[in-house]
Each structure stands twice: as structure tokens, then as C-alpha cells.
C-alpha positions as CSV (number, residue, x, y, z in Angstrom):
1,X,242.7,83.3,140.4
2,X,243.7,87.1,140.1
3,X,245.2,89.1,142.7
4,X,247.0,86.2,145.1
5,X,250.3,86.2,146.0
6,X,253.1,85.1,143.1
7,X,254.3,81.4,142.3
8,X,257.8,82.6,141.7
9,X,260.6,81.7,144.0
10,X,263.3,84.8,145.0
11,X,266.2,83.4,145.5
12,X,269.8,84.1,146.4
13,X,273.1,81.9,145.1
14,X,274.6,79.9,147.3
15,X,277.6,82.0,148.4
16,X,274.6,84.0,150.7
17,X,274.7,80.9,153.2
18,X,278.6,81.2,153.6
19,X,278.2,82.7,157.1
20,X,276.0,80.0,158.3
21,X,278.1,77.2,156.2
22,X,281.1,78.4,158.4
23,X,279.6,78.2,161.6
24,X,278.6,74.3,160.7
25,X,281.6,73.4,159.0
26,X,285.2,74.1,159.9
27,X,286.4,74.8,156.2
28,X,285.1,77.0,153.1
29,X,282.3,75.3,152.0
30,X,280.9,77.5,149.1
31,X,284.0,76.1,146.7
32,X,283.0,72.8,147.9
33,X,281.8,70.8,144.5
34,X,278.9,68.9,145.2
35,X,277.0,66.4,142.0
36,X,273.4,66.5,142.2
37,X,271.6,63.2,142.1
38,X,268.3,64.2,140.3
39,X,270.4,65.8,137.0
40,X,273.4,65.1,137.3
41,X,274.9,68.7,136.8
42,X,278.3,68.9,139.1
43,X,278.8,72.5,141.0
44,X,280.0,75.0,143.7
45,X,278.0,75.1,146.8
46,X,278.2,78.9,145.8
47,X,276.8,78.0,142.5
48,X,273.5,76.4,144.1
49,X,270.2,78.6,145.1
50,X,269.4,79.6,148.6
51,X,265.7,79.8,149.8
52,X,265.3,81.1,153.4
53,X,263.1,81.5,156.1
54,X,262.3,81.6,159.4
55,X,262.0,77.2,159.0
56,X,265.6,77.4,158.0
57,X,267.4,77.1,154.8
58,X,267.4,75.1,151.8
59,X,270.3,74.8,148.4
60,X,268.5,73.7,145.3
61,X,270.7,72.5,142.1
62,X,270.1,75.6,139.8
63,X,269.6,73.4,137.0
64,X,266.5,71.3,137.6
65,X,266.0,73.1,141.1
66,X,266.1,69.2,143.2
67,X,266.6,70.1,146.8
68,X,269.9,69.3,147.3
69,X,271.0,70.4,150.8
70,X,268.8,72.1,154.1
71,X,269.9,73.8,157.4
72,X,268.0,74.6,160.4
73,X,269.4,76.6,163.1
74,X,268.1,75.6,167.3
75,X,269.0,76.3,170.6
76,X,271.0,72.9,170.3
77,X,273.1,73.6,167.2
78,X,272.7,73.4,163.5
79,X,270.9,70.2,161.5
80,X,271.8,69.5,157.8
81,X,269.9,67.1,155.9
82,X,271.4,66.3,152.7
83,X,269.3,65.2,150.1
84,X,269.8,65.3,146.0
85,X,272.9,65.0,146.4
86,X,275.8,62.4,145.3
87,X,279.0,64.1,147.4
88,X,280.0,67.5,148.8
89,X,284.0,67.7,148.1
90,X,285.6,70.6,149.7
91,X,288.4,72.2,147.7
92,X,291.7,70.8,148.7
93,X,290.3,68.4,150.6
94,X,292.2,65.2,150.3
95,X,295.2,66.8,148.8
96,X,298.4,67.7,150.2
């Protein structure tokens, strides 16, 4: 097939999604760490990829690309489905 439109996924890291992180959560979530269950690999929200579109959101682990988090935005709020992934930690959180 010649001429169709490319395979290749454009994406943006994860620090692109701090505005809308913000408006769902009430800390910093881009330094939150977060271990993703398909490999394993432990990193910064900021660290992961963002896809978007007009269907919303998604944060896949940048090393085997597992869908790890997805946001949709409606007239009734934010959703987040979490999905390849073992915790989201928040820096600081649980210290002090």
C-alpha cells in the first residue's frame, strides 16, 4: 500500500498533560513516579508519552509503549482510567 496515511505515532512527553493533570488532581502530578505493569520500567508522569485527541488523552510507558494512564474531558468533569500501571506516587506525598 503506497500513498496512505503513516503508522507512526507523534507524540508529546508527558509534562504536555500538566495543565489538564492539575485541573484533575490537586498536586503536581508530572513528578509523580508511577511503575508500569507490562515492563516494569519505574518513571515520572512527565517521563511518559502523551497521545491526544479529540477522544481524549492517553500516557503510554516510553519503554514498551503499554497504555498506562487515559483522560477524557465532559460536560460532567474529568474520567481517568488507569491501566498498565502498578502505583502513581506523587513526590512528597506521604512524607512530612
Amino acid at each position: 500500500m503506497t500513498g496512505g496515511a503513516s503508522n507512526e505515532r507523534t507524540h508529546l512527553d508527558g509534562n504536555a498533560a500538566a495543565g489538564l493533570l492539575r485541573e484533575v488532581f490537586a498536586v503536581e502530578m508530572t513528578t509523580a513516579s508511577c511503575t508500569c505493569l507490562d515492563c516494569g520500567r519505574i518513571s515520572a508522569v512527565g517521563g511518559l508519552h502523551l497521545y491526544g485527541g479529540a477522544l481524549g488523552s492517553v500516557l503510554r510507558c516510553p519503554s514498551c509503549e503499554a497504555l498506562v494512564l487515559r483522560v477524557t474531558s465532559g460536560p460532567t468533569g474529568h474520567f481517568i482510567e488507569l491501566h498498565a500501571v502498578m502505583h502513581v506516587r506523587p513526590f512528597g506525598a506521604g512524607e512530612g
